[in-house]
C-alpha positions as a Markdown table, in Angstrom:
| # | Residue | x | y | z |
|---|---|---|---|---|
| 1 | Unk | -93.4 | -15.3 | -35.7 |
| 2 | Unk | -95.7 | -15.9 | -32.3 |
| 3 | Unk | -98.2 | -14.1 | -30.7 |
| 4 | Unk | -101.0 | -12.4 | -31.7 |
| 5 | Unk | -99.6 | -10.3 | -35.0 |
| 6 | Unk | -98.6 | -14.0 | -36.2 |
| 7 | Unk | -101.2 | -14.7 | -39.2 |
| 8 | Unk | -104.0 | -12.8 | -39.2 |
| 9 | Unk | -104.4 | -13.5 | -42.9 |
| 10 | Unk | -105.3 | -17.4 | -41.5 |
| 11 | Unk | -107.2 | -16.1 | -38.3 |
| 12 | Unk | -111.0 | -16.8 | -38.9 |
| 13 | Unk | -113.7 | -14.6 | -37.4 |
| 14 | Unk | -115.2 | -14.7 | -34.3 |
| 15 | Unk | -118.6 | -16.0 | -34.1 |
| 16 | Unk | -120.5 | -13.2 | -33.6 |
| 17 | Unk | -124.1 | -14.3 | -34.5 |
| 18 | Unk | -125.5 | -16.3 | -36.7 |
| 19 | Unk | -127.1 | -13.3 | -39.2 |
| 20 | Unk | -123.4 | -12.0 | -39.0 |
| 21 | Unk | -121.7 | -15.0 | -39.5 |
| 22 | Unk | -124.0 | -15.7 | -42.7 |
| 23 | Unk | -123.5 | -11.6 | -43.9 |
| 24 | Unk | -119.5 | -11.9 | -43.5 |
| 25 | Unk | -119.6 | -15.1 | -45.7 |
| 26 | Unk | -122.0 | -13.8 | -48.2 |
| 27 | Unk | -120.0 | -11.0 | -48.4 |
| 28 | Unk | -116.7 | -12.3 | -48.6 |
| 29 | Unk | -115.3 | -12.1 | -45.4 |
| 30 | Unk | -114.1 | -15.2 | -44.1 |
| 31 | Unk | -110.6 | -14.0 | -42.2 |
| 32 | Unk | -109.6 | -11.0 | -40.0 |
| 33 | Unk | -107.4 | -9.5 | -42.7 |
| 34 | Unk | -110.4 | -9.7 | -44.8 |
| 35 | Unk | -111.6 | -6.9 | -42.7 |
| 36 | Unk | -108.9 | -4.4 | -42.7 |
| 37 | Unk | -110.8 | -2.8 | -46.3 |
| 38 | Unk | -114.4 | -2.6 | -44.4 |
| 39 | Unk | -115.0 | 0.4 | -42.5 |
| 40 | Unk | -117.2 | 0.2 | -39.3 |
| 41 | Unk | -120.0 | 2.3 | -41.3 |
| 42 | Unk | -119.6 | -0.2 | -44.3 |
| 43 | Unk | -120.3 | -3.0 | -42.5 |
| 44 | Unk | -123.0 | -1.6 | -40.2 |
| 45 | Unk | -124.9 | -1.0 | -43.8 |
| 46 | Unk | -124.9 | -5.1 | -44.7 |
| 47 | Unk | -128.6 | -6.7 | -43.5 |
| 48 | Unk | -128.1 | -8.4 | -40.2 |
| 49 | Unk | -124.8 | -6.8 | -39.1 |
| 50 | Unk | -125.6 | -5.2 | -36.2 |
| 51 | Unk | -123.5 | -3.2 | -33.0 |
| 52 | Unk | -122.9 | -6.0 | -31.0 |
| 53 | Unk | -121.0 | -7.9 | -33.9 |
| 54 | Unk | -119.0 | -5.5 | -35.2 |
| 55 | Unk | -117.9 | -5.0 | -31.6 |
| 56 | Unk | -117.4 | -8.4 | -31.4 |
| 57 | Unk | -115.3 | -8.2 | -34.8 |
| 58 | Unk | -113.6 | -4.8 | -33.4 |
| 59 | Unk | -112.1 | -7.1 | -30.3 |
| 60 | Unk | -110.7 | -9.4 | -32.8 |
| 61 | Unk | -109.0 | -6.8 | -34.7 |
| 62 | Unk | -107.7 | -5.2 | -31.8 |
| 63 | Unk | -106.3 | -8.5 | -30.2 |
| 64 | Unk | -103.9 | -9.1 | -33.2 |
| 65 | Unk | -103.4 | -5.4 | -34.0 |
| 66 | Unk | -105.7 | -4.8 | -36.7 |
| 67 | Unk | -108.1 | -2.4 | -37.6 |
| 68 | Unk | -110.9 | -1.4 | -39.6 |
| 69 | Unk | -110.3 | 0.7 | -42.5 |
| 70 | Unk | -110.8 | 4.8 | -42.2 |
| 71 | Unk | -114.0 | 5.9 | -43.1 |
| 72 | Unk | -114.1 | 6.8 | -46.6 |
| 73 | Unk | -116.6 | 8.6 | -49.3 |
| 74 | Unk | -117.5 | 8.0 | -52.9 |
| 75 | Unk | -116.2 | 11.8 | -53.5 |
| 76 | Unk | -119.2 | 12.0 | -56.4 |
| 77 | Unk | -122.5 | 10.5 | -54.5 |
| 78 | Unk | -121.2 | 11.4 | -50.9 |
| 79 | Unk | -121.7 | 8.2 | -50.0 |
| 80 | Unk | -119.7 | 5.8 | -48.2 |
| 81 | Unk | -118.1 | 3.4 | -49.8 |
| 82 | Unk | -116.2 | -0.1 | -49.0 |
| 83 | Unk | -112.6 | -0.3 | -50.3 |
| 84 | Unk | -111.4 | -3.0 | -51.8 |
């Protein structure tokens, strides 16, 4: 398969920034699909992952017609929560 759908299990991230780059790896991102589980909220929560990454990271998504996942909430603390 060709074009932008073709892997995105093999597609690394965009560089973002530095703190980003070293907030994805610590937190086991390391490939677009990878991302599919975080939610924008989720990811906005990890030290040094600021707006202009994740929009960054959104583009990415977006180019091989991915997404983040739907925001979701631990249904006993109210809080969010990443799905794995």
């Amino acid at each position: 398969m060709s074009g932008p759908v073709a892997d995105s299990a093999s597609i690394p991230l965009s560089k973002a920034s530095n703190p980003a780059s070293s907030v994805t790896n610590v937190a086991g991102i390391e490939k677009l699909n990878d991302l599919v589980s975080w939610s924008r909220t989720d990811l906005a929560h990890l030290h040094g992952m600021g707006p202009r990454a994740i929009r960054i990271l959104e583009e990415a998504l977006r180019h091989h017609h991915l997404e983040f996942a739907a925001e979701s909430r631990d249904l006993k603390s109210g809080e969010l929560c990443h799905r794995v």
